[in-house]
C-alpha positions as MATLAB code, in Angstrom:
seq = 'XXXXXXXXXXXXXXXXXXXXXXXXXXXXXXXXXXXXXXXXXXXXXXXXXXXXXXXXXXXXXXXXXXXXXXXXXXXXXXXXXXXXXXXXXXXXXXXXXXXXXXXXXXXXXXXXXXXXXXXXXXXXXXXXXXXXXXXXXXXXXXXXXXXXXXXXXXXXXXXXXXXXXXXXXXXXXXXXXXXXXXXXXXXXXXXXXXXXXXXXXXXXXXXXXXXXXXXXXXXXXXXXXXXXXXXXXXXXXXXXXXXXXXXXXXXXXXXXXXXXXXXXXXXXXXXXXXXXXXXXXXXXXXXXXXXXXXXXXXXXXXXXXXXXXXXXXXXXXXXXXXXXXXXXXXXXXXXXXXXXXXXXXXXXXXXXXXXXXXXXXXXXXXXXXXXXXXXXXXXXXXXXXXXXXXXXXXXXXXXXXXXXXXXXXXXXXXXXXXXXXXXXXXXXXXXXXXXXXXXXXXXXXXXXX';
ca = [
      65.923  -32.756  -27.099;
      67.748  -35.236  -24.636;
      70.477  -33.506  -23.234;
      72.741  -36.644  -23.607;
      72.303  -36.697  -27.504;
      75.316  -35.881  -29.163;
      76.012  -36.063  -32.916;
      77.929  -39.021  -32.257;
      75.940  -40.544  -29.614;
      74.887  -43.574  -32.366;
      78.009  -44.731  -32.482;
      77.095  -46.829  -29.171;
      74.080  -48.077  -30.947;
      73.561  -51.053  -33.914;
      73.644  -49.164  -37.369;
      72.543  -51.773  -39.366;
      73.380  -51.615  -43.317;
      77.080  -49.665  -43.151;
      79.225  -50.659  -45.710;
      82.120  -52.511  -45.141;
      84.623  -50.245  -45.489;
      88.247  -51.749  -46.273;
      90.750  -48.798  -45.087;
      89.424  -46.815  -41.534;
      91.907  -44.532  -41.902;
      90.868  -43.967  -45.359;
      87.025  -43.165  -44.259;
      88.125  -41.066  -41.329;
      89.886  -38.939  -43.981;
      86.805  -38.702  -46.138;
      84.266  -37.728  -43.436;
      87.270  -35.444  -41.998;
      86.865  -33.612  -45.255;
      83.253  -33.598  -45.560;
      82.988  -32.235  -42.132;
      85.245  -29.217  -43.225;
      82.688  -28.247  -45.903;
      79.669  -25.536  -46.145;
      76.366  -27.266  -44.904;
      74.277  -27.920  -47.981;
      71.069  -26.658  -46.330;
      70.462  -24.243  -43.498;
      68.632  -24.477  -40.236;
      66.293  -21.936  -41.198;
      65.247  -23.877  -44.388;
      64.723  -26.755  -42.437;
      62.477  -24.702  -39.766;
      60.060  -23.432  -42.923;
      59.944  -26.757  -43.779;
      58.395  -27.851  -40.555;
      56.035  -25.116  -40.120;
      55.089  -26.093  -43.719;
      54.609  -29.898  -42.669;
      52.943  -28.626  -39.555;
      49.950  -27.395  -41.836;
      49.791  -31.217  -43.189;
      49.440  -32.167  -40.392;
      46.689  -30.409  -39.205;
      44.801  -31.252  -42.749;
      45.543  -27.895  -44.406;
      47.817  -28.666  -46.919;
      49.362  -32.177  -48.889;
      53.170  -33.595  -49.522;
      54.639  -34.406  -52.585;
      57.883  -36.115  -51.907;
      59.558  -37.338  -55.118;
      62.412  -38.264  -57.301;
      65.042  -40.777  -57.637;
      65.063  -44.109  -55.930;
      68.703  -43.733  -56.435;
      70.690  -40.830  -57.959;
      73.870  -41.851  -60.265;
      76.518  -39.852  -60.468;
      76.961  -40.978  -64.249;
      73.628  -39.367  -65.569;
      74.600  -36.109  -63.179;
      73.211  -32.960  -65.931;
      71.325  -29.917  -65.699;
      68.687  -31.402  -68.077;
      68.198  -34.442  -65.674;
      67.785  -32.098  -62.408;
      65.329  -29.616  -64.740;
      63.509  -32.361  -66.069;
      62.800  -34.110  -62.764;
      61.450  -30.804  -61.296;
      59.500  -30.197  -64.312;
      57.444  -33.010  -63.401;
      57.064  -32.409  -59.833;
      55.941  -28.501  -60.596;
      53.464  -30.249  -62.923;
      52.518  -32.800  -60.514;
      52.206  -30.041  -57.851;
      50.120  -27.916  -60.053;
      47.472  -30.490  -60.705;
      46.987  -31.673  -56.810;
      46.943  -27.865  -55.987;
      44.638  -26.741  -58.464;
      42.213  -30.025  -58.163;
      42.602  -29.947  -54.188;
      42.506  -26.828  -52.882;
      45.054  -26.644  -50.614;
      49.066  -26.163  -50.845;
      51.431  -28.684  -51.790;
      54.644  -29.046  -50.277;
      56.944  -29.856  -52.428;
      59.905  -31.768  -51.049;
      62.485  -33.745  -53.727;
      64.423  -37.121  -53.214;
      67.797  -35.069  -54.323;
      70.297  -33.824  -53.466;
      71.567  -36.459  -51.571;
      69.475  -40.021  -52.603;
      72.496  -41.861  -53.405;
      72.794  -44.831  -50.731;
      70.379  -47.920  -50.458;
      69.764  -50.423  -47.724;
      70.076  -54.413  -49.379;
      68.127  -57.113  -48.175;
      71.398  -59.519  -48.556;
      75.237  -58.665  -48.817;
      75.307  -59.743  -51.946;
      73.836  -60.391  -55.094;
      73.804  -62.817  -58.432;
      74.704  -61.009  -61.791;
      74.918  -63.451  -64.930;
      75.228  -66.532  -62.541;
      78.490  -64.894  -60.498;
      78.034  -63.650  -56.751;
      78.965  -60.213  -55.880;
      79.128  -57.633  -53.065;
      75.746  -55.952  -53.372;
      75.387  -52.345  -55.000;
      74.706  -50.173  -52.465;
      74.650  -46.951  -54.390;
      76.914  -44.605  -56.109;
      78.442  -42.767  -52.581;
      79.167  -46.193  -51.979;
      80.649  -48.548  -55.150;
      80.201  -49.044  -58.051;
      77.582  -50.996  -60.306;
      79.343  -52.640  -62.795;
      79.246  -56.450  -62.288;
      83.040  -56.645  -60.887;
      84.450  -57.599  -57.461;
      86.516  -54.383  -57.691;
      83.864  -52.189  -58.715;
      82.138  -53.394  -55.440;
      84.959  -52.321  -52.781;
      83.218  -49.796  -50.583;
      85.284  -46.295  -51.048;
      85.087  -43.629  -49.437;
      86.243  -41.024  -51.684;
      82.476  -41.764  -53.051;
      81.653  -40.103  -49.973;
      83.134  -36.421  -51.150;
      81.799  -37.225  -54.154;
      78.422  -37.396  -53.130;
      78.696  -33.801  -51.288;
      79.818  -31.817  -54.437;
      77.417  -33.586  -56.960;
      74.770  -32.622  -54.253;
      75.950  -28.663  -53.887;
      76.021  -28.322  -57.649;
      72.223  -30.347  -57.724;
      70.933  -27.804  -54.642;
      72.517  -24.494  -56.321;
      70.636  -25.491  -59.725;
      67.520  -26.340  -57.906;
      67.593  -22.866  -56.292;
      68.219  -21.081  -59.476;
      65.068  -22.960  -60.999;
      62.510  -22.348  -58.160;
      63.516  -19.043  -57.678;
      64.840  -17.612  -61.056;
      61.709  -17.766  -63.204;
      61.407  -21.851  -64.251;
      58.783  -21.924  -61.904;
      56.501  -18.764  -62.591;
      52.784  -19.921  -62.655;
      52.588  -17.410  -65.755;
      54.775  -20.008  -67.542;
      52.912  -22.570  -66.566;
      52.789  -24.164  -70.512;
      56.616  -23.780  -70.443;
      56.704  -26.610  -68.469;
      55.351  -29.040  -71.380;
      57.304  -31.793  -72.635;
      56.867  -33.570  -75.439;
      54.352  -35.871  -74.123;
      51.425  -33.370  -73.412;
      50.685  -33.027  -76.557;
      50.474  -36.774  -77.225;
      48.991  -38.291  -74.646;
      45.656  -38.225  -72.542;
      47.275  -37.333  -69.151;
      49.305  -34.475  -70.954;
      46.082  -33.273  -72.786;
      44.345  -32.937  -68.828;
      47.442  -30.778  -67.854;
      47.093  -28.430  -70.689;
      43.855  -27.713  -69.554;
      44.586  -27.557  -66.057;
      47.512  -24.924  -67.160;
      45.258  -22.550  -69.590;
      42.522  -22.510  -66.483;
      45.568  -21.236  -64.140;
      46.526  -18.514  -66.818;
      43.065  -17.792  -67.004;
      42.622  -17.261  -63.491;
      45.895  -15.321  -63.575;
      44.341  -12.687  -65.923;
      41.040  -12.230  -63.847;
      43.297  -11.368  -61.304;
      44.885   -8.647  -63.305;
      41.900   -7.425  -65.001;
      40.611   -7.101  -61.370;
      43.317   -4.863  -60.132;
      45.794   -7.281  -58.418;
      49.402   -6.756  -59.572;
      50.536  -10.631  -59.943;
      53.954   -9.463  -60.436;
      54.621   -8.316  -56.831;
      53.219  -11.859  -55.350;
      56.628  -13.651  -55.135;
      54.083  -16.744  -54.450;
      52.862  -17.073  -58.230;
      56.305  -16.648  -59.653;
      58.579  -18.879  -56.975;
      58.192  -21.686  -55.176;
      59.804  -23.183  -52.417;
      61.236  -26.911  -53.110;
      62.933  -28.677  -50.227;
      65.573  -31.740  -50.359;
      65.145  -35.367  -48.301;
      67.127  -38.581  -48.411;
      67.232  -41.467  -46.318;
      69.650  -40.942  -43.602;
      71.322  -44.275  -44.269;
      75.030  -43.778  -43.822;
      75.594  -42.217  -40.123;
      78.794  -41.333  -41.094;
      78.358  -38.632  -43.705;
      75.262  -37.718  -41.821;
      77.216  -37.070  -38.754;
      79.851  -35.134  -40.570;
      77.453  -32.628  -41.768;
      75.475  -31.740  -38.728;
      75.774  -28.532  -37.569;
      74.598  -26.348  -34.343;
      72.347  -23.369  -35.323;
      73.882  -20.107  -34.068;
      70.135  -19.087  -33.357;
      69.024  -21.752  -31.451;
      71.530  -23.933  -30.463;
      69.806  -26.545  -31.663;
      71.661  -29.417  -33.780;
      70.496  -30.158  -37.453;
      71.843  -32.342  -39.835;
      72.690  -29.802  -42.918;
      73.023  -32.786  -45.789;
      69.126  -32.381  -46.547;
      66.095  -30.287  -44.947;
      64.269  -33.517  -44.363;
      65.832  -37.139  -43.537;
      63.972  -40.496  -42.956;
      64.800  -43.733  -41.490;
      63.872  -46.741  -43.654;
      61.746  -49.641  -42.663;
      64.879  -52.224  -42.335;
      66.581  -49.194  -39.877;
      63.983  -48.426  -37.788;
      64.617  -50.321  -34.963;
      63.956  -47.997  -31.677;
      67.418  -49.265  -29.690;
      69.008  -48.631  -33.065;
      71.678  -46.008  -34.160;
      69.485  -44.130  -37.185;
      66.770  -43.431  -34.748;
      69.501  -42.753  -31.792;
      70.809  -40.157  -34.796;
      67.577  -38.928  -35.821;
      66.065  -38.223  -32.485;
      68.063  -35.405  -31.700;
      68.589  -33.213  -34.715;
      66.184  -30.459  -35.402;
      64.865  -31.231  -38.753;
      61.812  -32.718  -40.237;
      62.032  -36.377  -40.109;
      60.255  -39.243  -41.501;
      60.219  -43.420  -40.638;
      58.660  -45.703  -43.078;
      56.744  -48.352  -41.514;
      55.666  -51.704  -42.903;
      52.904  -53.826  -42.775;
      53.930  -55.905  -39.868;
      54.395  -53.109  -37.421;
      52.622  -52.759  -34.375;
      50.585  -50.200  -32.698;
      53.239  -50.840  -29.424;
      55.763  -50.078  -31.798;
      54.677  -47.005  -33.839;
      53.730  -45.369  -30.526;
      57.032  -45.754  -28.937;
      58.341  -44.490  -32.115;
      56.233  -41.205  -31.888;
      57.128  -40.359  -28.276;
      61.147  -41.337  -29.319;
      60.926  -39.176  -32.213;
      58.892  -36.140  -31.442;
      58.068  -35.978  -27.447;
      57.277  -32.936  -27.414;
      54.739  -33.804  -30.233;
      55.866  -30.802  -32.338;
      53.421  -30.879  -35.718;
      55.197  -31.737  -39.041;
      58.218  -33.257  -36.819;
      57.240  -36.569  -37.677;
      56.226  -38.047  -41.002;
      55.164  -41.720  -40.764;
      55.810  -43.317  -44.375;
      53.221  -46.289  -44.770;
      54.324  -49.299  -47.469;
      52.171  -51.898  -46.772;
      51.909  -53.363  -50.437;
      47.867  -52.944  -52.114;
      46.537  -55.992  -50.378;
      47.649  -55.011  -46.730;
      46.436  -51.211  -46.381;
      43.199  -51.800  -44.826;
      44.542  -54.685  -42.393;
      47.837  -52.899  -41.411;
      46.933  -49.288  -41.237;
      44.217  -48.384  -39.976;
      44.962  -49.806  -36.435;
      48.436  -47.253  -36.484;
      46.120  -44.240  -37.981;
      43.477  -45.254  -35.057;
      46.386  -45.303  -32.594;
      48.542  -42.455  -33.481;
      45.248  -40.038  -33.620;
      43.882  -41.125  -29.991;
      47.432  -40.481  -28.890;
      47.314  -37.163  -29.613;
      50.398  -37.194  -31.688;
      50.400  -34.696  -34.634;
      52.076  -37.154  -37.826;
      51.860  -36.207  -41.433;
      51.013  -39.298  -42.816;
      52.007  -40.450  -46.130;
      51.776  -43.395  -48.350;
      54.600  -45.057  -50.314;
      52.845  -46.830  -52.986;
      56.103  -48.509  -54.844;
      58.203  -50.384  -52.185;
      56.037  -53.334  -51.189;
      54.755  -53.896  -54.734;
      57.948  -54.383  -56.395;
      58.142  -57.622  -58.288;
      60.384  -59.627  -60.468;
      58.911  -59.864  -64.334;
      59.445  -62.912  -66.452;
      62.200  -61.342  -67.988;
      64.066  -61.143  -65.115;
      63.949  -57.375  -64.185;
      62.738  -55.900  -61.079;
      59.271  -53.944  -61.209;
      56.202  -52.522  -60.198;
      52.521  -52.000  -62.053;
      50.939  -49.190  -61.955;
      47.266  -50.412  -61.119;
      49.115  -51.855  -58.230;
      50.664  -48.173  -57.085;
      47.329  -46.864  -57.549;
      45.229  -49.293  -55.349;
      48.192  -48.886  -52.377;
      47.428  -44.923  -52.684;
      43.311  -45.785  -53.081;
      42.954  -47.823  -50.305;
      45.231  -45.399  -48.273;
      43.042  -42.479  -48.450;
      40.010  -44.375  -47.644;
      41.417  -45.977  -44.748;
      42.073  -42.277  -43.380;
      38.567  -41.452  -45.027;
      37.325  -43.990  -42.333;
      39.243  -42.931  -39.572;
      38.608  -39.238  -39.645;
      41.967  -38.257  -40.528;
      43.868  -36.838  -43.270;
      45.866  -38.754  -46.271;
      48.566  -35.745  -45.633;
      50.927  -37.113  -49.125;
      52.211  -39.299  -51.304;
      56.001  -40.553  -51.418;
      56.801  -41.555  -55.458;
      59.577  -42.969  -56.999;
      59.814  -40.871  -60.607;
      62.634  -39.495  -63.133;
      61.448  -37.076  -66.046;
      62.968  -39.734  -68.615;
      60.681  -41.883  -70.939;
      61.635  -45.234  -68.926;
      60.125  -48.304  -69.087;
      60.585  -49.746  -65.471;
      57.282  -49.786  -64.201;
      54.393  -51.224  -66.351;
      51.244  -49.881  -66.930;
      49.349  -46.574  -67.184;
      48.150  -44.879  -69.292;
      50.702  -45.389  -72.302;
      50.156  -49.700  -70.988;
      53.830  -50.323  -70.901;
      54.408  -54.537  -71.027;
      56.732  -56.652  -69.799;
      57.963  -56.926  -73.141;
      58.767  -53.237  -73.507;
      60.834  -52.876  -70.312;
      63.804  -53.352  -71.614;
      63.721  -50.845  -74.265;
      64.449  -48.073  -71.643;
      65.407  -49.837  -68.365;
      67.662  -47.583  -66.822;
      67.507  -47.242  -62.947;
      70.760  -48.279  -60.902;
      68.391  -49.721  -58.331;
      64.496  -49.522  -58.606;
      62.036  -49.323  -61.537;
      60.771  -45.829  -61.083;
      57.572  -43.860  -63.035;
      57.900  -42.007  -65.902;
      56.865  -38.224  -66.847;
      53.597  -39.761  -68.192;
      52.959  -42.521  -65.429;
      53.870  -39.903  -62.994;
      51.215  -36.960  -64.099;
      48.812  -39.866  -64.461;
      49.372  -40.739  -61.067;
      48.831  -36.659  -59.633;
      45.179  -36.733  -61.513;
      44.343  -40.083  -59.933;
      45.440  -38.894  -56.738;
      43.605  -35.273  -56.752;
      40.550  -36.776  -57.464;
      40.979  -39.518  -54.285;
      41.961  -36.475  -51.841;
      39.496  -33.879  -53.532;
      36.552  -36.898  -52.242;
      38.453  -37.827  -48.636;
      37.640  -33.699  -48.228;
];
């Protein structure tokens, strides 16, 4: 790491999309606070992390990163945080099982609560307002109040996120993920639906499997493997602030890491390489990732690479692709070609929602399926044709039965997305969509191998 980083060394770069806060004094206070506080991860959780990215790199292993496009701190309950891991365990279990290799599993929780805007403000029933820029930010309701920037969100956000990582710990390593209770993770669905019908047979395989083991000899019970798994946090470092309050130097090392998440990324509007998030980013120890569009450059994404992770460190640095369905094949390959005969060690993974979000006739903001799936289709085979490996997948998904993005399997319409629209920012996958999705996607990696 440069020896002139210092946590605060952004501050004398450009950090695009910060709030506005009103009171200085006020913020000072709140990040005073939040730097007072236990880290929410460890350095050492973030190191297994990277060793575990490492072997996606190198082709030996996939990502699943997954959850929330924006966490609420009004639908904040155990049965939400269960439910969401229940269908990334399930997910998991399919592309492991129908791959081969391990899946790292690696949430958007924990910690997903701000979102960069496009404009500074928005039009609700015909009246401008401040945009929403997530819940550790203002508020959603449609009120010029409600949008004020406060920081007291800001504290907020760190407790809602202690109480989300201590639950996810107790499920992962408490018995909710034991492979012998593999049908325990059924919802209601399975039973109902085509996609859930596949996973039941998926999960009686596994316990089949599990009880040649045993009539073989092997004691599954000592194999903490089969009956815990390890489930890491990410969120977009957006707000430098907070970010900066919880980083923390490792007593081990010495080495700085920012203890709000294991993993952080910058997003494709923040990316810019004289810019504060990737000033931040450069010199904390963790995993990082950058989304990148479909209008950057081979220049760019190189410079990016050696800024990033110069000492090319494998499973440093995960490079996001959201090109949109149409643009894969035109916009990709070129970086993959580039990045490989650099030498540089990327996980790459594809974010199938972002650039095919859309605005139905109804008004509301979504994405189709077939569209998600084409993005992720088109991704593998452009790695396919450039001898590398599709290394994961980057989702937007809540266990709910939402109706925010159409299609799949159950063929929501436009006219049924307002029975269960319910993201604070964007249209997300259900349980179904989202298992639907894992199949699709097994089968595409199981033929790139």
């Amino acid at each position: 790491m440069n020896a002139r980083w210092t946590p605060s060394s952004w501050q004398s770069s450009v950090a695009a999309q910060q709030p506005k806060w009103p009171d200085q004094n006020e913020l000072e206070h709140s990040l005073k606070q939040i730097a007072s506080y236990p880290p929410l991860v460890f350095a050492g959780e973030a190191r297994s992390l990277l060793a575990a990215l490492g072997q996606v790199a190198s082709g030996n292993a996939f990502l699943l990163q997954a959850g929330d496009c924006a966490e609420s701190f009004e639908e904040f309950t155990a049965v939400n945080i269960r439910e969401k891991l229940r269908v990334i365990l399930q997910m998991a279990l399919v592309l492991t099982y129908s791959t081969g290799v391990p899946v790292v599993k690696v949430g958007r929780i924990a910690g997903q609560f701000a979102k960069p805007r496009s404009s500074d403000t928005e039009t609700i029933g015909g009246v401008e307002l401040p945009s929403f820029r997530g819940h550790m930010v203002n508020d959603p309701a449609p009120h010029d109040e409600s949008r004020v920037p406060n920081p007291q969100r800001l504290v907020q956000a760190y407790h809602q996120s202690a109480s989300t990582l201590n639950l996810l710990r107790a499920f992962t390593k408490g018995g909710f993920a034991d492979l012998n209770r593999v049908h325990a993770w059924n919802q209601e669905f399975v039973t109902t639906s085509a996609e859930g019908l596949r996973y039941e047979q998926v999960a009686g395989e596994v316990e089949r499997a599990l009880a040649f083991m045993r009539a073989c000899g092997v004691d599954t019970e000592i194999h903490s493997a089969l009956h815990q798994v390890d489930f890491y946090t990410s969120h977009e470092a957006l707000l430098l602030g907070y970010e900066e309050a919880l980083t923390r130097q490792d007593s081990l090392t010495g080495n700085w890491y920012d203890c709000s998440a294991h993993m952080l990324w910058i997003g494709d509007r923040t990316r810019q390489l004289d810019g504060a998030h990737v000033e931040f980013l450069r010199g904390v120890g963790n995993p990082i990732g950058c989304k990148i569009g479909p209008n950057t450059t081979t220049d760019f994404v190189l410079s990016l690479c050696e800024t990033l992770n110069p000492a090319r460190v494998p499973g440093r640095l995960t490079l996001i692709s959201r090109m949109g369905a149409d643009k894969v094949e035109q916009g990709l390959r070129p970086l993959i070609r580039a990045v490989r005969d650099a030498g540089h060690p990327v996980v790459w993974a594809c974010d199938p929602m972002h650039a095919n979000t859309f605005t139905a006739s109804n008004g509301r903001k979504t994405r189709h399926f077939d569209d998600i799936i084409r993005e992720i289709t088109s991704f593998v085979l452009a790695h396919r044709a450039e001898k590398t490996w599709p290394g994961g997948i980057h989702i937007e998904l809540t266990g709910d039965n939402v109706t925010e993005c159409l299609g799949g399997a159950e063929s929501v319409s436009q006219e049924d997305l307002d029975t269960r629209y319910e993201t604070v920012c964007d249209p997300r996958l259900n349980a179904r969509q989202s298992l639907d999705l894992a199949f699709r996607v097994a089968e595409l990696v199981r033929a790139a191998k």
